[in-house]
C-alpha positions in Angstrom: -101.5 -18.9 -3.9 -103.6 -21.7 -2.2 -106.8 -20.6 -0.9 -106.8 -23.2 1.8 -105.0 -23.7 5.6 -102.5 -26.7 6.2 -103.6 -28.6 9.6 -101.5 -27.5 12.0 -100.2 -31.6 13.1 -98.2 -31.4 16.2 -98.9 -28.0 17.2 -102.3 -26.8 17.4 -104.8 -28.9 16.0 -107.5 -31.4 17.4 -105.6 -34.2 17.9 -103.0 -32.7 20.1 -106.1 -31.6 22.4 -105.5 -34.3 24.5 -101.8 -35.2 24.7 -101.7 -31.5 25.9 -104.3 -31.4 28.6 -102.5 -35.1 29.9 -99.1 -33.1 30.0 -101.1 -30.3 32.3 -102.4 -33.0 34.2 -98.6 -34.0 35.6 -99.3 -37.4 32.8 -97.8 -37.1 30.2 -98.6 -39.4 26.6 -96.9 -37.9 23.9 -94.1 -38.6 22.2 -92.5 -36.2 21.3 -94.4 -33.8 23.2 -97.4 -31.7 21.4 -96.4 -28.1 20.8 -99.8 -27.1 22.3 -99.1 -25.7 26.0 -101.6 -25.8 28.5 -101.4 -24.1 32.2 -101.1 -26.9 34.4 -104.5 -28.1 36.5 -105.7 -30.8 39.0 -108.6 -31.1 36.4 -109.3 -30.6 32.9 -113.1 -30.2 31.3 -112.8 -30.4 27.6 -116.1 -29.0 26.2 -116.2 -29.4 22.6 -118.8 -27.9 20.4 -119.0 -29.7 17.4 -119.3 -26.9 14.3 -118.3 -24.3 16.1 -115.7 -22.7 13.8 -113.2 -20.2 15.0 -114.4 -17.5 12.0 -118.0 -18.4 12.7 -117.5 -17.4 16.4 -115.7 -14.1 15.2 -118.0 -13.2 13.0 -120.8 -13.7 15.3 -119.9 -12.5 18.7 -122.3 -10.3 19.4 -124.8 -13.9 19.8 -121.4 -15.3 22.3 -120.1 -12.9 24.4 -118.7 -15.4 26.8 -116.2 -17.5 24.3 -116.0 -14.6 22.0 -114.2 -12.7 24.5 -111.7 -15.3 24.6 -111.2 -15.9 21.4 -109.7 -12.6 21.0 -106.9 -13.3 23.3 -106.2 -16.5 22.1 -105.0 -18.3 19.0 -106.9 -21.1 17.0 -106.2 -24.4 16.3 -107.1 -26.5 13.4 -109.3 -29.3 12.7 -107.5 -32.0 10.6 -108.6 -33.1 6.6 -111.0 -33.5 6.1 -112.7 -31.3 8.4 -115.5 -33.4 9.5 -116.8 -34.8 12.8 -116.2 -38.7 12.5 -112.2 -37.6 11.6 -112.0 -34.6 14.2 -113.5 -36.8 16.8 -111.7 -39.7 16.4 -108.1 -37.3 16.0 -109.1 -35.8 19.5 -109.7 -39.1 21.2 -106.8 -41.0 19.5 -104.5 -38.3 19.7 -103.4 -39.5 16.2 -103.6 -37.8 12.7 -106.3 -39.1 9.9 -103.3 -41.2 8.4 -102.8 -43.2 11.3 -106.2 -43.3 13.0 -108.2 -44.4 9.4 -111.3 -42.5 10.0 -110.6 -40.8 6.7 -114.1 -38.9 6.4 -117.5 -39.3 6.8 -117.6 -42.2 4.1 -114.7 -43.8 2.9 -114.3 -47.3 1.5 -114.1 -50.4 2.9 -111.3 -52.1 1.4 -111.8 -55.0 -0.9 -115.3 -53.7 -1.0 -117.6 -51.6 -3.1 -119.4 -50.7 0.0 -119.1 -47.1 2.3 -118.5 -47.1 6.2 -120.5 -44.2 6.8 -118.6 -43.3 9.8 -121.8 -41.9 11.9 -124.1 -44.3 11.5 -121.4 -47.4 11.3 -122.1 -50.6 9.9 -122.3 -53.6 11.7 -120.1 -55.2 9.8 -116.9 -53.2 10.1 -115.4 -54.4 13.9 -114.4 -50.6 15.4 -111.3 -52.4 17.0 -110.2 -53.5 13.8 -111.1 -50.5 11.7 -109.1 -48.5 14.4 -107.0 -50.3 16.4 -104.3 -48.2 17.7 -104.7 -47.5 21.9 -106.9 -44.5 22.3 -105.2 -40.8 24.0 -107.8 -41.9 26.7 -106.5 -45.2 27.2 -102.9 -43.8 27.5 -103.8 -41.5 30.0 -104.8 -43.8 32.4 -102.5 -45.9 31.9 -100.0 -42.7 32.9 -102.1 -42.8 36.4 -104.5 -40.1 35.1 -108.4 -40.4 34.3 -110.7 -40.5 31.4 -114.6 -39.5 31.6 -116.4 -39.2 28.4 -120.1 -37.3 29.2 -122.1 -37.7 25.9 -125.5 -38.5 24.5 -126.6 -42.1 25.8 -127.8 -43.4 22.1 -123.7 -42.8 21.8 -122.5 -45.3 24.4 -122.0 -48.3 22.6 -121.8 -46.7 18.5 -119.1 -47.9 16.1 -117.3 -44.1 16.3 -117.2 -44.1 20.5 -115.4 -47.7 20.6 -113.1 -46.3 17.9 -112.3 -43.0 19.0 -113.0 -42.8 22.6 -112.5 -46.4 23.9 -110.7 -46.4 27.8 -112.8 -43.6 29.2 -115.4 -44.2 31.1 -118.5 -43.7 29.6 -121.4 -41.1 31.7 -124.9 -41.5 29.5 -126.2 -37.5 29.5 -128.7 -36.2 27.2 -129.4 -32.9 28.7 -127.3 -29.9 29.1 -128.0 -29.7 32.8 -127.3 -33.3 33.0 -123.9 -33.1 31.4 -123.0 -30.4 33.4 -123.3 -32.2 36.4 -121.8 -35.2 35.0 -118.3 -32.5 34.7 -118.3 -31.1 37.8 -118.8 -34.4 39.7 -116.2 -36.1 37.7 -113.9 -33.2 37.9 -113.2 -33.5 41.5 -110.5 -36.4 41.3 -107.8 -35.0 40.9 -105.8 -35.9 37.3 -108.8 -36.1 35.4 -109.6 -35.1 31.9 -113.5 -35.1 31.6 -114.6 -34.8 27.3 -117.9 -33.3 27.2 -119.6 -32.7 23.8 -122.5 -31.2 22.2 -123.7 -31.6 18.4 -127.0 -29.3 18.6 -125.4 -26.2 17.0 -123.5 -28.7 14.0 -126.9 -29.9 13.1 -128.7 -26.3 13.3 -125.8 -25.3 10.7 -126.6 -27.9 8.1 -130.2 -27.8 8.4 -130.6 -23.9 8.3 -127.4 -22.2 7.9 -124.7 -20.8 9.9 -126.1 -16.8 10.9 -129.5 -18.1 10.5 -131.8 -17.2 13.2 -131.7 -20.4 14.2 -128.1 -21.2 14.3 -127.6 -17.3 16.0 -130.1 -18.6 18.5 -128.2 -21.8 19.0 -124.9 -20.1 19.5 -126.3 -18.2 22.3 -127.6 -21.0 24.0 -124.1 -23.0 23.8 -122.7 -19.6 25.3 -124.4 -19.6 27.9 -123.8 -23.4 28.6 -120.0 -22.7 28.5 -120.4 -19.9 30.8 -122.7 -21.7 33.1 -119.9 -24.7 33.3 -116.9 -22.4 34.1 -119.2 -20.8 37.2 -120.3 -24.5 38.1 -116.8 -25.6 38.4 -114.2 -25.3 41.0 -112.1 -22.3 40.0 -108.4 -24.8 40.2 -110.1 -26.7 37.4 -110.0 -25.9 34.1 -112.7 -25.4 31.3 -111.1 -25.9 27.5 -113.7 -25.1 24.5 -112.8 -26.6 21.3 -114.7 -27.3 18.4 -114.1 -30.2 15.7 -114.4 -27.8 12.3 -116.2 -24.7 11.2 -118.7 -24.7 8.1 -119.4 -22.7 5.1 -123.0 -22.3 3.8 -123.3 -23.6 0.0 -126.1 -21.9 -2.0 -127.8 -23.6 -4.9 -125.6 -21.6 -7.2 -122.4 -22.8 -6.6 -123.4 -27.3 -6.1 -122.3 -29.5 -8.8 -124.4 -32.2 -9.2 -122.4 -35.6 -10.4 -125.6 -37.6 -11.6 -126.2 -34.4 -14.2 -122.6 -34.7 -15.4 -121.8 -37.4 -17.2 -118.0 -36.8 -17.3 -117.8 -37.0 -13.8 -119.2 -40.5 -13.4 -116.7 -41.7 -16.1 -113.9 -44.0 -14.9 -115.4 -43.8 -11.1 -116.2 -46.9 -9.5 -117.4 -45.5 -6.0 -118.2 -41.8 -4.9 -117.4 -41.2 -1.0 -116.4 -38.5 1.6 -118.8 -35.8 1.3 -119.9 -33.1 -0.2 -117.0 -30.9 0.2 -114.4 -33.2 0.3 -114.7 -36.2 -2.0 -112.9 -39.6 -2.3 -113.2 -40.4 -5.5 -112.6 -44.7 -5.5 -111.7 -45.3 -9.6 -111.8 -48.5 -12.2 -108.9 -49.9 -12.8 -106.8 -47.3 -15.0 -108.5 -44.7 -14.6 -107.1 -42.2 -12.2 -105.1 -40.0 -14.8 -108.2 -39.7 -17.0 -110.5 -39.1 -13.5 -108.7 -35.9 -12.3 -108.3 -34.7 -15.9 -112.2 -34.8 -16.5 -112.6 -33.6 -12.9 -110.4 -30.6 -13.1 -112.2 -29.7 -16.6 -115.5 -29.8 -14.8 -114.6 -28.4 -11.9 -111.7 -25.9 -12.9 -111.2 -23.6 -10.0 -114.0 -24.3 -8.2 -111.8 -27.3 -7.0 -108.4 -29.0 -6.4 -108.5 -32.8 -8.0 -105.5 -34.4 -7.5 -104.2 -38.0 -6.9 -103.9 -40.0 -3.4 -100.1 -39.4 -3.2 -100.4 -35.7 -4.1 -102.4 -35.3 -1.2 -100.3 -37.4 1.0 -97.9 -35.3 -0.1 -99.4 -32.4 0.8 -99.3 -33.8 4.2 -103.2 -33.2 4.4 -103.5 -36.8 6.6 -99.9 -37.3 7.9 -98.4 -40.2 7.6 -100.5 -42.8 6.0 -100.2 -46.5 7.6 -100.7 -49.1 4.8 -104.0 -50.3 6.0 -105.2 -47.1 6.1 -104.0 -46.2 2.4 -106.6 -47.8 0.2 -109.7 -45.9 2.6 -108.5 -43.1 0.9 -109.7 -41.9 -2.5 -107.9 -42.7 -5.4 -108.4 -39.6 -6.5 -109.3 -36.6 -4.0 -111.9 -33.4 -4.8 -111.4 -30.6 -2.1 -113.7 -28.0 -2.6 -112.9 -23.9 -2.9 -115.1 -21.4 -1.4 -119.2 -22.2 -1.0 -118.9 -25.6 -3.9 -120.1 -28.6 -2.9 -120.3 -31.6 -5.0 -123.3 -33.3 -4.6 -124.9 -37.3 -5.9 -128.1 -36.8 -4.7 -129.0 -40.5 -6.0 -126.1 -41.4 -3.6 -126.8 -39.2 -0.9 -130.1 -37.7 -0.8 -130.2 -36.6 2.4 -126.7 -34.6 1.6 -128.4 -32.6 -0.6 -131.0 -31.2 1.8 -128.2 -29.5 3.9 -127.6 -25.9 3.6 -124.6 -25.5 5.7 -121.3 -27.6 4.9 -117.9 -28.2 6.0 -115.3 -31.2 5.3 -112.4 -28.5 2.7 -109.4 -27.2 3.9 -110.2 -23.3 3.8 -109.9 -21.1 6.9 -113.7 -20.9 7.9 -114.0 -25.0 8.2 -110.4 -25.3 9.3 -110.0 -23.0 12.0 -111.3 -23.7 15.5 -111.1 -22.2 19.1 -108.7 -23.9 21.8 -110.1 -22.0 25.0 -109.1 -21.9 28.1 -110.4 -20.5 31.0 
């Protein structure tokens, strides 16, 4: 019996977010229609929290009464795989599934290349437009008649992931919560307006201390009380929607396999990507039948190592476009329970974190879709 939770494509998961809220909005963009059903609004504010896992929340709700409180009464949604920002993001904004939008994880090759597009941090090199070029969910909704505000961080405006993933929104620079609160409300009041607000502070409190650290606990708390302070702030006909863009899993020293100590592992692999929990695995020519057998040795159930089309298969992307295929690993590594496969020659800073996410079990795959 698998141990991990199929993205729920064309129901409930991040990237039918938005071709929901435009279908409550009286402008519709789907086609066919997402089976995500919103009540109908003048107004949507879609607040997203990035980390902010469904069983996270749960487990926690003593620290967030507010959104705890509606979790119970209503039913997740999933991130899609892997479940990591760049991909989640780009999946909400897009509307698409990883396949079709090509931001495949937080690194993934460059075709051609032997180089990584770190997804983040972009690389000048790599034109967004090109990397991604399919019209935004944003885009579309205007062009239905409705409107598009993005409120985010103003280092963000111009970033390699925002022209990708959010393009045809209009763009409000906020770097304080009371800033992007106003930024909402005021955009809130035309009427047939989706305004996408996000915050990243409780995401990077997870990987630098932990999720139920005392820090991440404190964290939680504070985003509560920013979604509760939104819903009072806004006009009652307009709706508030917290989502989040995947949960995490804390990996302890214990259970990290490190590939520079492994010599097997390096065998037959020309380029290591993806991240720590979910790894695209780029290999030398020949080489993909003896990589997942020296994988699956090493790994044994720690892991599932399996092939590109296994996992294309599995429908873990959706349907793959052709210039999206070779982004993808040749061979793919999705961690079970707290592993992480680390390089830290490759990625140092990786290997500092405590708290993880990027696999396909419930407590990185599940998120809240709230509505109040």
């Amino acid at each position: 019996m698998s141990r991990f939770l199929q993205p729920a494509y064309g129901d409930r998961s991040i990237g039918d977010v938005v071709p929901a809220v435009a279908t409550a909005l009286g402008a519709p963009i789907g086609e066919p229609p997402t089976g995500l059903e919103l009540p109908p609004a003048p107004a949507y504010v879609v607040f997203l929290v990035d980390g902010l896992g469904a069983r996270q929340l749960e487990r926690h709700a003593h620290a967030a009464p507010f959104l705890a409180g509606q979790l119970a009464e209503q039913e997740p949604g999933t991130a899609g795989v892997p479940s990591t920002t760049a991909t989640s993001l780009t999946s909400l904004g897009t509307g698409l599934m990883p396949g079709a939008h090509g931001l495949v994880g937080f690194t993934s090759r460059v075709p051609g290349t032997d180089r990584l597009l770190n997804a983040l941090m972009w690389d000048k090199d790599v034109d967004p437009l090109e990397w991604q070029p399919n019209p935004t969910a944003f885009t579309r909704l205007r062009e239905a008649g409705g409107c598009a505000t993005v409120v985010n961080k103003r280092e963000f405006a111009r970033s390699g992931l925002t022209v990708a993933a959010h393009r045809g929104a209009e763009y409000v620079g906020a770097d304080k919560v009371g800033e992007r609160i106003a930024a909402a409300v005021a955009s809130s009041a035309e009427r047939g307006s989706l305004i996408y607000l996000y915050d990243g502070d409780l995401d990077w409190t997870g990987h630098r201390y932990g999720v139920a650290s005392h820090q991440w606990l404190q964290q939680l708390a504070m985003i509560d009380a920013e979604a509760e302070q939104l819903r009072e702030t806004l006009p009652a006909s307009v709706r508030l929607l917290v989502v989040a863009d995947h949960g995490m899993v804390d990996s302890p020293a214990s259970s990290r396999v490190d590939v520079d100590d492994v010599a097997e592992l390096r065998a037959g692999v020309a380029l290591l990507g993806g991240e720590a929990r979910f790894r695209h695995l780029y290999c030398h020519g020949g080489a993909v039948d003896d990589v997942v057998a020296a994988w699956t040795e090493v790994l044994g159930d720690r892991a599932e190592v399996m092939t590109r089309a296994t996992a294309i298969g599995r429908g873990w992307f959706g349907p793959v476009s052709p210039s999206v295929l070779p982004r993808l690993g040749d061979v793919v590594v999705a961690c079970h329970d707290d592993v992480a496969v680390l390089s830290t020659s490759a990625f140092p800073y990786e290997a500092t974190l405590v708290g993880l996410h990027g696999s396909l079990t419930p407590a990185e795959m599940l998120i809240p879709v709230l509505v109040s």
